[in-house]
Structure formats: structure tokens, C-alpha cells
N, C-alpha and C positions, 0 to 999 in steps of 0.2 A: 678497564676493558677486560671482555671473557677471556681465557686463556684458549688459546688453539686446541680445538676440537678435532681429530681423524676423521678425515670425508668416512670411515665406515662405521663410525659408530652413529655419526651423525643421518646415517641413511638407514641404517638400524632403527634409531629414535624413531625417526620416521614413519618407517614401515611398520613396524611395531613386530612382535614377535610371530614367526613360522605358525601354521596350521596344524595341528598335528595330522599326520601323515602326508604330507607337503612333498617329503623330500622320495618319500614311496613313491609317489604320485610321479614326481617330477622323471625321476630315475625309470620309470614304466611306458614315461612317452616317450622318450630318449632311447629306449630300446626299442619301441614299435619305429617310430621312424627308420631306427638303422635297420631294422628287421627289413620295413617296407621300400628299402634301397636296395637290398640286394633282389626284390624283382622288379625288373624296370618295366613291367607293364603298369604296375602301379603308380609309376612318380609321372607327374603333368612335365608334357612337353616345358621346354624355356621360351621355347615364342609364344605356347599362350600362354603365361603367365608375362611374358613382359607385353602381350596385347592388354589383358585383362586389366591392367596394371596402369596402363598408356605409356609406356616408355618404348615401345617402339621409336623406330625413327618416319 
């Protein structure tokens, strides 16, 4: 029997290794979001997103 693997290596395996410049990339949308939170004309209402979505009631 294999011996016990770490779910994160094994999702590593997986996924195979990073992009280069993945983690720029990633780190760049992560600040436009928080940017585009502090003006709240930009963020979509929460009803229509749980309209759009169907989760209404």
C-alpha cells in the first residue's frame, strides 16, 4: 500500500506548477477589488446579484 500522501502535495501534483507571474497577477486583482470596495457606486447591489443568481426567495 502507497504510503500517506499530504492532501497539498497531492493537489500540487495535480495542478502542476504556478504560471509565471500567476502570483503578480493574482495579488493585482485582489487589490482592484479592495480598491473598487471603497467606492460603493461600483459594487452590484446584493438583490441583484442573488436575483441574477435565483436565490431569491
Amino acid at each position: 500500500m502507497k504510503a500517506d500522501v499530504p492532501l497539498r502535495e497531492k493537489i500540487s501534483d495535480v495542478a502542476g506548477p504556478k504560471e509565471a507571474g500567476y502570483d503578480a497577477w493574482k495579488r493585482a486583482k485582489v487589490e482592484r477589488a479592495l480598491a473598487d470596495c471603497d467606492d460603493r457606486h461600483k459594487m452590484i447591489p446584493a438583490e441583484q446579484v442573488w436575483r441574477e443568481l435565483g436565490l431569491e426567495d
